[in-house]
C-alpha positions as CSV (number, residue, x, y, z in Angstrom):
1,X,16.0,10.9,0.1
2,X,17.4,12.1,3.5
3,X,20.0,10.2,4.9
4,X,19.3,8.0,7.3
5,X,21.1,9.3,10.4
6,X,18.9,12.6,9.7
7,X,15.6,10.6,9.5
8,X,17.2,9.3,12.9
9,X,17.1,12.3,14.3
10,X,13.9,13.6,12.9
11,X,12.3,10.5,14.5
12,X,10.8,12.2,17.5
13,X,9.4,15.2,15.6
14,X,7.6,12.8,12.9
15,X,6.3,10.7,15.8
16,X,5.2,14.1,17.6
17,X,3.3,15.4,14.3
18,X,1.8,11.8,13.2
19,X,0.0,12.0,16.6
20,X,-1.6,14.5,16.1
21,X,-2.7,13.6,12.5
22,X,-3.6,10.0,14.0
23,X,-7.7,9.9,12.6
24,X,-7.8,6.3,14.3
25,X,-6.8,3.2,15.7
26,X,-7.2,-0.9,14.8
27,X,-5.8,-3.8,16.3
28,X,-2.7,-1.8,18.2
29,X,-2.2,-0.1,14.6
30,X,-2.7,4.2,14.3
31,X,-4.0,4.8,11.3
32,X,-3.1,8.7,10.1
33,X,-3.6,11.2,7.3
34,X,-1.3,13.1,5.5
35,X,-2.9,13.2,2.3
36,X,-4.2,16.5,1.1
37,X,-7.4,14.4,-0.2
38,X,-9.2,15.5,2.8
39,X,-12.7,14.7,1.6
40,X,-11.0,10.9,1.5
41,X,-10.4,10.9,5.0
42,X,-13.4,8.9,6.4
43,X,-13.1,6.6,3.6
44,X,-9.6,6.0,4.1
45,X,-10.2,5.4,7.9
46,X,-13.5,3.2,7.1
47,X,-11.7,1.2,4.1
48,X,-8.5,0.3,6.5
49,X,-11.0,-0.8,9.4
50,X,-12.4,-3.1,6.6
51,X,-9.4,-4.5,5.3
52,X,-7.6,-5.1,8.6
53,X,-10.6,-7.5,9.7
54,X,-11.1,-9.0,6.4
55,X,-7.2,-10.4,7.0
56,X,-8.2,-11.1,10.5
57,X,-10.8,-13.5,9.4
58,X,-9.7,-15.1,6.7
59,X,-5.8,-15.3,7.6
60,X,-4.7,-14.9,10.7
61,X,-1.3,-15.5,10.3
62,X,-1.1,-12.9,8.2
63,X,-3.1,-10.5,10.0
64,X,-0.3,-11.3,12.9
65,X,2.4,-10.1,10.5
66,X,0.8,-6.9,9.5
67,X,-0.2,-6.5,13.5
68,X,3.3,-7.1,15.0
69,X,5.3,-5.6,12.4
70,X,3.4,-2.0,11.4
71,X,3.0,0.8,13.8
72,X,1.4,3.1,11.4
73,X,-0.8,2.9,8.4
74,X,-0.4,6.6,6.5
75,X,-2.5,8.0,3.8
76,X,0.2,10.3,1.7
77,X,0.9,10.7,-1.7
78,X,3.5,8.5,-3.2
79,X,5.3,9.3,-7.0
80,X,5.1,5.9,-8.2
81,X,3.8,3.1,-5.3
82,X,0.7,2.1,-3.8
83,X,2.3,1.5,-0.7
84,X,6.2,1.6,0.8
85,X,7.2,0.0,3.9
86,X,9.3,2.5,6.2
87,X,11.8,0.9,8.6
88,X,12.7,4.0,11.0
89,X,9.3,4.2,12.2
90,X,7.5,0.7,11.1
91,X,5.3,2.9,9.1
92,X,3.3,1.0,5.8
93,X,2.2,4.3,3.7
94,X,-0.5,4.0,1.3
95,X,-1.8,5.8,-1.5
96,X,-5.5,5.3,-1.0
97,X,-6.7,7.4,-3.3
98,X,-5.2,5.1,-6.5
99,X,-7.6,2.7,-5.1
100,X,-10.9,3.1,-6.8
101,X,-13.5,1.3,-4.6
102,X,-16.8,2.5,-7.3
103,X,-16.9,-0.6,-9.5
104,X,-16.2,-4.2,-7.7
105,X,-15.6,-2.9,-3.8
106,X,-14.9,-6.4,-2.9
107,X,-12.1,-6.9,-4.5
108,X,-10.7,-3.9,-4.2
109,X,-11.1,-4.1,-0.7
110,X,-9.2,-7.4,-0.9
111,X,-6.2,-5.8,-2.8
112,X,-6.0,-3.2,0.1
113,X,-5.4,-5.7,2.5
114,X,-2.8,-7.5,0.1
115,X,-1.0,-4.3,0.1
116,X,-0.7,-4.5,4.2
117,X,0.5,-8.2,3.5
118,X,3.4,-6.9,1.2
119,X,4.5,-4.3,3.1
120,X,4.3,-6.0,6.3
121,X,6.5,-8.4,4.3
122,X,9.1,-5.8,3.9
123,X,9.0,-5.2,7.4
124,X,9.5,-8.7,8.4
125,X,13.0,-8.8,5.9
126,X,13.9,-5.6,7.4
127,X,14.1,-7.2,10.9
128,X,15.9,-10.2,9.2
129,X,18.3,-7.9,8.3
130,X,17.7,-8.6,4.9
131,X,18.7,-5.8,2.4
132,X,16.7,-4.2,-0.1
133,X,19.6,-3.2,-2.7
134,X,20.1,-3.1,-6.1
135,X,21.3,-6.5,-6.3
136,X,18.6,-8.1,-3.8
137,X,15.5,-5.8,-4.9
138,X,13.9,-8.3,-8.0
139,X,14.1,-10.6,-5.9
140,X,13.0,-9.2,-2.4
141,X,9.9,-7.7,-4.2
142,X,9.0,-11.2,-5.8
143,X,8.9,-12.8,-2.4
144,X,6.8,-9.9,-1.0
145,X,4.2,-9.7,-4.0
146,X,4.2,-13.9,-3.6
147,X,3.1,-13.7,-0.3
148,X,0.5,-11.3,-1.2
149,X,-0.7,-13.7,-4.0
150,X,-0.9,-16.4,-1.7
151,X,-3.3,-14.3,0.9
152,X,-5.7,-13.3,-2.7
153,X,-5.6,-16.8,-3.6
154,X,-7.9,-17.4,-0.3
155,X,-10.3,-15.1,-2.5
156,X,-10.1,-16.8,-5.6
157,X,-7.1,-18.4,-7.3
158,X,-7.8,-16.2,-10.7
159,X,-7.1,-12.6,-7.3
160,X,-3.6,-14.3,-6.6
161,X,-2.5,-14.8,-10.1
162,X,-3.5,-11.8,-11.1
163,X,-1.8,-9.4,-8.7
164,X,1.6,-12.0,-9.6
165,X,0.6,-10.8,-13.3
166,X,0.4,-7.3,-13.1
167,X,3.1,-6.4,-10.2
168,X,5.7,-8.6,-11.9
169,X,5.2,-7.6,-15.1
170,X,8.8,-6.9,-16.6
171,X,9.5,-3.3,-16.2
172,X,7.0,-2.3,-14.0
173,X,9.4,-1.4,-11.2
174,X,12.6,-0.1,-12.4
175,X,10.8,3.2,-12.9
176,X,10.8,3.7,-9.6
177,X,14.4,2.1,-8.9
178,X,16.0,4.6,-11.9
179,X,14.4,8.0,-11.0
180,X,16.3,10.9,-9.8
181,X,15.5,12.8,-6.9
182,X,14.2,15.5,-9.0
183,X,12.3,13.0,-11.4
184,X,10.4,11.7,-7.6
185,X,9.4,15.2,-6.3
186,X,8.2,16.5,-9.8
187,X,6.0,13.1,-9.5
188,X,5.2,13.6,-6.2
189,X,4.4,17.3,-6.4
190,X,1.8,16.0,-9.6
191,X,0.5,13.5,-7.2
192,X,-0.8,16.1,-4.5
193,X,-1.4,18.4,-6.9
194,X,-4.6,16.0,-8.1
195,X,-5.7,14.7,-5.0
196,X,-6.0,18.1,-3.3
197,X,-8.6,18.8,-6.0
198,X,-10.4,15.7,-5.4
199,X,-13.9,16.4,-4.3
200,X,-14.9,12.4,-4.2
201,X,-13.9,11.0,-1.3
202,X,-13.5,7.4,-3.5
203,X,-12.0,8.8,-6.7
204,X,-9.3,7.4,-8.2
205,X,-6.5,8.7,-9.4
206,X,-5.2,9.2,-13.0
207,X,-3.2,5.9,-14.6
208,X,-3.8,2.8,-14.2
209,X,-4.1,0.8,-11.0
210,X,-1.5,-1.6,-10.1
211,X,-4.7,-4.4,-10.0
212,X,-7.0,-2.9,-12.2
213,X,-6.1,-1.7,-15.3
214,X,-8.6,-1.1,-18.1
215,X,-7.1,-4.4,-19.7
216,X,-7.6,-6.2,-16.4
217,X,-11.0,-4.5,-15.1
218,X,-12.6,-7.8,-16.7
219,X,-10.7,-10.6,-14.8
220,X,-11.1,-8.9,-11.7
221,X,-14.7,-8.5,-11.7
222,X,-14.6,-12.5,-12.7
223,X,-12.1,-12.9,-9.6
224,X,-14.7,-11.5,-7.5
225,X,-18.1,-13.5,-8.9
226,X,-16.2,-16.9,-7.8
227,X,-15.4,-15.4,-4.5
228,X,-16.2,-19.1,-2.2
């Protein structure tokens, strides 16, 4: 990772280049692409649309969070996330293309916008000065997947315990935490290397999604036949 007195500096170009990649705008909030998926594009900007107003009417104080605290949402291809929160340029990135909307769109749709409420999250500890360290993370990433729980859990209960399940699930996330640099662009290279060959705009990507896992396919589908 750059340091971040470099990123600093780099600030102005990134702003400079992510306006011209901008594909839209919701709710004060750009919405750009830097995925290589480009036959995802629409969907990405459609699906985003969606999910911002679902949070809008059905939790508004959330919806405020993700509003006042993200400048951007980016499509780009991350090595082992669905989404990252960065603090130089209030930026939520997203791997849209791990979301696969084909089966149970619903519910996918409401994941989506549970991944704006945990990044959003982020953002709000960042401004607490809050740190994200090795001896903070568990615990930082507990409170941010709770508060995503509690936003499914308008959906159905069975949505909020579910994304608790599967994101907490004991070592899920040191992966991520213990990977070299070289171990994150080898993923990250593999990563675009698939999705620039995606010709279906609502593929998903190989693995398992953080939500919907073969094993879990079946609970979420039942999440989303109680929706109220």
């Amino acid at each position: 990772m750059l340091g971040t007195p470099i990123l600093r500096l780099l600030e102005p170009i990134r702003k400079w280049a992510w306006k011209r990649l901008t594909v839209g705008e919701h709710s004060g909030i750009a919405i750009v692409d830097l995925s290589r998926a480009q036959p995802a594009r629409q969907d990405f900007l459609r699906r985003t649309a969606e999910a911002l107003e679902l949070l809008q009417r059905v939790d508004r104080r959330r919806f405020r969070r993700v509003r006042d605290c993200l400048s951007y949402i980016v499509h780009r291809e991350l090595p082992f996330a669905y989404g990252q929160y960065d603090p130089q340029l209030s930026a939520c990135y997203v791997d849209f293309t791990r979301l696969d909307f084909r089966k149970d769109p619903n519910t996918i749709l409401w994941f989506y916008a549970a991944i704006l409420v945990h990044e959003a999250t982020h953002a709000v500890l960042h401004r607490r000065r809050i740190p994200h360290s090795p001896t903070t993370r568990e615990r930082v990433e507990r409170l941010c997947n709770a508060e995503s729980a509690r936003f499914l859990r308008r959906h159905t209960r069975k949505a909020g315990d579910l994304w608790e399940q599967i994101m907490n699930r004991p070592g899920r996330r040191p992966r991520a935490w213990t990977a070299t640099r070289w171990d994150s662009l080898a993923a990250l290279w593999q990563r675009r290397r698939a999705t620039a060959q995606m010709a279906n705009p609502q593929s998903g990507a190989n693995g398992r999604q953080p939500f919907r896992s073969d094993r879990d396919s079946t609970s979420a589908a039942a999440a989303s036949r109680r929706s109220p």
